[in-house]
C-alpha positions as CSV (number, residue, x, y, z in Angstrom):
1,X,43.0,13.3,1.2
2,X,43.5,11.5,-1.8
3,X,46.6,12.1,-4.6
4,X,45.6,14.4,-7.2
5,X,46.0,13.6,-11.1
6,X,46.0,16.6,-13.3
7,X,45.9,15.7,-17.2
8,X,46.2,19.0,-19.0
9,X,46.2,19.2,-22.6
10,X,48.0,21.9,-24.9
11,X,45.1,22.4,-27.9
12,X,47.3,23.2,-30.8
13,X,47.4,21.2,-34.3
14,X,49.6,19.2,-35.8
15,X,50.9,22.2,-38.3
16,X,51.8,24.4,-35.2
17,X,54.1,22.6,-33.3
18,X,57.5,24.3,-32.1
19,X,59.9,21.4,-33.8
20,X,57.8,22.1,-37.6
21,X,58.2,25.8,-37.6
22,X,61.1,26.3,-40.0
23,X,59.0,24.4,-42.7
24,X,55.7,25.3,-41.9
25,X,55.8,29.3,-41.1
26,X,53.0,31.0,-39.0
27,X,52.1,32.8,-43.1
28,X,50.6,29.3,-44.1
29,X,49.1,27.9,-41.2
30,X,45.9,28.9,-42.9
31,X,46.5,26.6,-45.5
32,X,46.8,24.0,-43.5
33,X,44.0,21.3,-42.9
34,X,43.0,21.1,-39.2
35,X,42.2,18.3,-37.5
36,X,42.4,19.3,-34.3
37,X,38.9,19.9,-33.7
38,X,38.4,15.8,-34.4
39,X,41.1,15.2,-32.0
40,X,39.3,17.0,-28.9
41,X,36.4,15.0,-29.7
42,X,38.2,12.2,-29.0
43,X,39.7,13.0,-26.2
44,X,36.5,14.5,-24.6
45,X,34.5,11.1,-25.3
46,X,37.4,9.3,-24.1
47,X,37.4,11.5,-20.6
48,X,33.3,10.9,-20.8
49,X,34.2,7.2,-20.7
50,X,36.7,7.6,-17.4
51,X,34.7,9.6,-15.6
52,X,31.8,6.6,-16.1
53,X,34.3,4.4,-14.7
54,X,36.0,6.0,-12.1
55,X,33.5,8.3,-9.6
56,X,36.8,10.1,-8.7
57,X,37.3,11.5,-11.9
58,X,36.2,14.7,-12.4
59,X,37.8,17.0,-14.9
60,X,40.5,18.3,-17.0
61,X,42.2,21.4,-18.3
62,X,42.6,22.4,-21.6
63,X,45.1,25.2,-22.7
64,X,43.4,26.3,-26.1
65,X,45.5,28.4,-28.6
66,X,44.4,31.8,-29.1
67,X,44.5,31.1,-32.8
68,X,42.4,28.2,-32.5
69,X,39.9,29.4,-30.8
70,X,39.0,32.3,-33.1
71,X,38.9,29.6,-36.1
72,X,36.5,27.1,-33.7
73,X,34.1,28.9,-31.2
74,X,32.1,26.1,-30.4
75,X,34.7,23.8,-30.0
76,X,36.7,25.5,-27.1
77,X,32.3,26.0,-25.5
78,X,32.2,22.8,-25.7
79,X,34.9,21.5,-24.0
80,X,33.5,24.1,-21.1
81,X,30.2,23.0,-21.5
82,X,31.4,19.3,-20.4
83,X,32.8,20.3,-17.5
84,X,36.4,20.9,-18.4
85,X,38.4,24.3,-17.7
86,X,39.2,26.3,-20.3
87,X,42.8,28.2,-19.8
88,X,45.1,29.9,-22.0
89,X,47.7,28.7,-24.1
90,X,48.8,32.4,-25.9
91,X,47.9,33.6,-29.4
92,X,49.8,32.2,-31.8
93,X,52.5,29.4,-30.1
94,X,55.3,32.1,-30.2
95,X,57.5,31.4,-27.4
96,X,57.6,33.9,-24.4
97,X,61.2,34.0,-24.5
98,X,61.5,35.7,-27.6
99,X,58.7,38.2,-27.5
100,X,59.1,41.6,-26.3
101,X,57.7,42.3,-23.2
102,X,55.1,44.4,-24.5
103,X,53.9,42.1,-27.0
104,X,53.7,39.3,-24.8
105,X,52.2,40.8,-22.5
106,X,49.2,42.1,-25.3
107,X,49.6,38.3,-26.1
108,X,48.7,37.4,-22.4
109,X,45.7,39.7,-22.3
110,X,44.3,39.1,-25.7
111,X,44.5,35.2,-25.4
112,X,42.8,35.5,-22.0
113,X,39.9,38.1,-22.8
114,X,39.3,35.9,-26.2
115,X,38.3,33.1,-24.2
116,X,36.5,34.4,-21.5
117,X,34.3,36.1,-23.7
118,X,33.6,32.4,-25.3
119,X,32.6,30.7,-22.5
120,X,31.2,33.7,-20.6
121,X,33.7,32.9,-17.4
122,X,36.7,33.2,-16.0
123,X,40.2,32.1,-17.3
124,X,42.8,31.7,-14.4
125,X,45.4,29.7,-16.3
126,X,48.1,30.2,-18.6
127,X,51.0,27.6,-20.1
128,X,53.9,29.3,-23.0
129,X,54.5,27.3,-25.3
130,X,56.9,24.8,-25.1
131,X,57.4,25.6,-21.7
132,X,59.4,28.8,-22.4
133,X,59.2,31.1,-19.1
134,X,61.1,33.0,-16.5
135,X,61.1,34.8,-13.7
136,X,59.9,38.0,-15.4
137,X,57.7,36.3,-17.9
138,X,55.6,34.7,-14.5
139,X,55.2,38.3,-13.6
140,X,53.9,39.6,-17.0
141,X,51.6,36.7,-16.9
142,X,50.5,37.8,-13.5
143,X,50.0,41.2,-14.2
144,X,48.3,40.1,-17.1
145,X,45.0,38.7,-14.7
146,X,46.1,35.1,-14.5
147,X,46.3,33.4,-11.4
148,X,48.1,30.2,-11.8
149,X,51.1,29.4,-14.3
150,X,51.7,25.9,-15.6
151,X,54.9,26.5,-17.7
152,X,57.8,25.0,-15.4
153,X,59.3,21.9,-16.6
154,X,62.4,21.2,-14.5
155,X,63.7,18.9,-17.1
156,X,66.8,20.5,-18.2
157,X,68.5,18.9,-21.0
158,X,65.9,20.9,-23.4
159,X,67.3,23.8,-24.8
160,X,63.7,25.4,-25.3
161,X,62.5,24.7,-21.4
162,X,62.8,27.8,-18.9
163,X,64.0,28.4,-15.9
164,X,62.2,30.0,-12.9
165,X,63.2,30.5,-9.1
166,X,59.8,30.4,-7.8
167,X,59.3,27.0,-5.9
168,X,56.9,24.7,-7.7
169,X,54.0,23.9,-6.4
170,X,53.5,19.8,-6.5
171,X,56.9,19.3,-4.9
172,X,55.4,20.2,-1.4
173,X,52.9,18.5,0.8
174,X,49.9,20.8,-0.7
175,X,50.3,22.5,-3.8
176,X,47.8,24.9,-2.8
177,X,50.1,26.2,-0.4
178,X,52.5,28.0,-2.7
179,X,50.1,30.7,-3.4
180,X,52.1,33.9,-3.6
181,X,49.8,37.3,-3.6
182,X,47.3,35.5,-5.2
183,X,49.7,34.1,-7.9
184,X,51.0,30.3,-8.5
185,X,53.1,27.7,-10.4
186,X,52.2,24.4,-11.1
187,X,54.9,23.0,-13.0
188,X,54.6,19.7,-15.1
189,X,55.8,16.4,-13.0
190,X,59.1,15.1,-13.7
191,X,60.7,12.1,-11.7
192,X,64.1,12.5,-10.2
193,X,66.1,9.4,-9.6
194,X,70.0,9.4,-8.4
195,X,70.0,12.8,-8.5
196,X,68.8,13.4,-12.1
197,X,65.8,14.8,-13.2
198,X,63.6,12.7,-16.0
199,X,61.3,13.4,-18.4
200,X,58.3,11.8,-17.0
201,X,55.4,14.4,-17.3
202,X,53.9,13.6,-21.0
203,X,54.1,14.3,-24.5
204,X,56.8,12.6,-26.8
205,X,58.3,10.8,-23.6
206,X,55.0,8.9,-22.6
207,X,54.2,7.5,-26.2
208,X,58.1,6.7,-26.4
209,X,58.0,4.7,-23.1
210,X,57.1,1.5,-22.4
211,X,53.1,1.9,-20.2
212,X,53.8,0.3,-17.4
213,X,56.9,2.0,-16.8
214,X,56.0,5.2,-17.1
215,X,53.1,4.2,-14.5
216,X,55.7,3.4,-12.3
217,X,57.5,6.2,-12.4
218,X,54.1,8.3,-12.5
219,X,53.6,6.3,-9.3
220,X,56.9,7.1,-7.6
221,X,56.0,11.2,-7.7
222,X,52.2,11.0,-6.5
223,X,53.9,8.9,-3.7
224,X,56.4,11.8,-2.8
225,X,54.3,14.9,-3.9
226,X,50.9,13.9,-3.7
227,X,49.9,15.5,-7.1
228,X,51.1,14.0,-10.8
229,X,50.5,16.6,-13.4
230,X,50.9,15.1,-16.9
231,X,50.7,16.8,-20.2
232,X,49.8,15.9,-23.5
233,X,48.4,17.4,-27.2
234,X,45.3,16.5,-29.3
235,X,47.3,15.8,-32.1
236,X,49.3,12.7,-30.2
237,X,46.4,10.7,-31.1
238,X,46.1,11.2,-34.5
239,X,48.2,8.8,-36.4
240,X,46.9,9.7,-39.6
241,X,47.9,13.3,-39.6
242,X,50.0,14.9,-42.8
243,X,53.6,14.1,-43.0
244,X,56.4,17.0,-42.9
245,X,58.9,15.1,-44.6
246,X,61.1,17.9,-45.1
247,X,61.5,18.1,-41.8
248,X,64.9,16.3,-40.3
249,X,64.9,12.8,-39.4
250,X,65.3,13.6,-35.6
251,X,62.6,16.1,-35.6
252,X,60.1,13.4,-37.5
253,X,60.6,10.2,-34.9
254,X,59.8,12.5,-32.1
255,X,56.5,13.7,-33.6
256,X,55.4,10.9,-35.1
257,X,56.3,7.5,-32.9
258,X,53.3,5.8,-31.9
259,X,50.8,8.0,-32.6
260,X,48.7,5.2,-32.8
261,X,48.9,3.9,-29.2
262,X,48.6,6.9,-27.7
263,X,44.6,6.9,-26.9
264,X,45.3,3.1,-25.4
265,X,47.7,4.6,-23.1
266,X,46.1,7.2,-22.2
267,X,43.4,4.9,-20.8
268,X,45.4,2.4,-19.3
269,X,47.1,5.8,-17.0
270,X,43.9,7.1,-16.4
271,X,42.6,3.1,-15.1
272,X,46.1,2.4,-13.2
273,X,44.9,5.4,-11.1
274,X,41.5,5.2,-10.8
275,X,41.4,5.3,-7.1
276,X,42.7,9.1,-7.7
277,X,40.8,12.6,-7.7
278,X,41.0,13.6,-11.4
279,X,40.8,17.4,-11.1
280,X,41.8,20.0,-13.2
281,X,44.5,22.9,-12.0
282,X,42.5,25.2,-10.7
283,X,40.3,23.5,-8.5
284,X,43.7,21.7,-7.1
285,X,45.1,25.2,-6.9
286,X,42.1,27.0,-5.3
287,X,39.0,24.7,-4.3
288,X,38.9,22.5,-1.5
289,X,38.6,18.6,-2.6
C-alpha cells in the first residue's frame, strides 16, 4: 500500500488569525477586506494542476470557518464540487479551550449543520483552532456528530497547542486502525529526532524552512508512519495581504515571512511525493485505498 499525504487547509483570512486578535477584535472583522475567497482559488487551480501530473493524487480537505462560509456559499460548494472534502473548522476561530462547554458544543453543531446544508452531504471532520483541544473537548466534538478530529499537534513548546491522551492515529502502522466507537484523531505530523519533537507539520514552520529540508524531514515520518499529514492556510500565499503593523514585531515575522514562496513550495512537496496517494482525512480514516 502506498504512503498517504494528507494536505489539509484551515480556510480562515488573513484578519482572523489567533496571533492578530488583540488588534483586530472579532466586532470589526466585518470591516475587513477578504481575500480569502482569491486565495482558495489558487490553491484549487494549483491542486487541479497536481492532480494532472501525478495520477495518485486525489484530493484534499478543507476545514472552512463557520463564519466564512455564511459570507461565501459558493465558495465553500465549490471547493466540494471539485472533489475536495469539506469539514469544519468552528464558527468563529474562538479557541475550544476557552469556551464553555455549552457553547462549544452549539459551536460544534452549528458549524457542522451550516455546511452540510451547503453542499447537501455529510461533514465528518472537525479541527479547533489553533489546535486547542483536550480530552473532554474530543468528546464534545464527538457527541456533536463528528467522526474524526484533526486538532492534536504534539509539538509542545506552544503555549496555545492541546494536549490529548487519546493515541494518534498516523503514529501506527494504519491510521485507520485507531477508530474508537466510531470516533478518531488524526493529529498533524511532527518529526521527532533525539528525543524531541519538531515542528514539521506546516504553516509558519514550512515557509520558514529551507524546501528541501523540510522534504526531508516530511520524508523521515511517511517512512516510520506511513501517513504525513501537513497543514497550511489560504492566506500563506498571499503576499500582498494588509499589514497589522500594530501588531508586535515577533507576531509580524511569523505571519508574514515569505509569503511569497509559499505557492512554489507548496508544489515542489506535492512533486517530491508524487509517487504518493494524495487523499484527503476521511477517505484515509474510513475508505479503503
Amino acid at each position: 500500500m502506498p504512503h498517504s499525504i494528507l494536505i489539509t487547509i484551515d480556510v480562515e483570512d488573513w484578519f482572523q488569525v489567533e496571533n492578530f486578535k488583540p488588534w483586530i477584535p472579532y466586532t470589526t472583522w466585518t470591516e475587513k477586506q477578504l481575500r480569502v475567497e482569491k486565495n482558495v482559488h489558487a490553491l484549487l487551480d494549483l491542486f487541479d494542476d497536481a492532480k494532472s501530473r501525478h495520477p495518485r493524487v486525489e484530493s484534499t480537505t478543507f476545514f472552512v470557518l463557520g463564519w466564512i462560509a455564511k459570507r461565501l456559499p459558493h465558495l465553500v460548494r465549490e471547493i466540494h464540487c471539485r472533489g475536495h472534502e469539506v469539514a469544519s473548522h468552528g464558527m468563529n476561530h474562538q479557541l475550544p479551550t476557552q469556551m464553555p462547554p455549552e457553547a462549544l458544543y452549539d459551536d460544534l453543531v452549528r458549524s457542522r449543520e451550516l455546511l452540510e446544508n451547503l453542499i447537501a452531504a455529510p461533514v465528518t471532520g472537525y479541527r479547533a483552532p489553533s489546535f486547542a483541544v483536550s480530552d473532554a473537548i474530543l468528546e464534545h466534538i464527538r457527541r456533536a456528530g463528528y467522526r474524526y478530529d484533526s486538532s492534536y499537534n504534539s509539538f509542545g513548546l506552544h503555549g496555545r497547542y492541546g494536549r490529548i491522551s487519546l493515541p494518534p492515529a498516523p503514529h501506527t502502522n494504519d491510521g485507520r486502525t485507531n477508530i474508537k466507537n466510531g470516533f478518531a484523531e488524526l493529529p498533524v505530523s511532527n518529526l521527532r529526532a533525539g528525543g524531541c519533537v519538531l515542528p514539521w507539520a506546516g504553516g509558519g514552520y514550512f515557509r520558514l524552512m529551507p524546501t528541501g529540508l523540510f522534504i526531508e524531514g516530511a520524508r523521515r515520518v511517511l517512512k516510520k508512519t506511513g501517513a504525513y499529514v501537513f497543514y497550511m492556510h489560504p492566506w500563506e500565499i498571499d503576499p500582498h495581504q494588509p499589514r497589522v503593523n500594530a501588531a508586535g514585531r515577533w507576531f509580524r515575522f511569523r505571519h508574514y515571512v515569505h509569503l511569497q514562496r509559499t505557492g512554489v513550495k507548496l508544489r515542489r512537496l506535492i512533486d517530491a511525493f508524487g509517487h504518493c496517494r494524495f487523499t484527503n482525512c476521511h477517505n484515509y480514516l474510513f475508505t479503503s485505498p
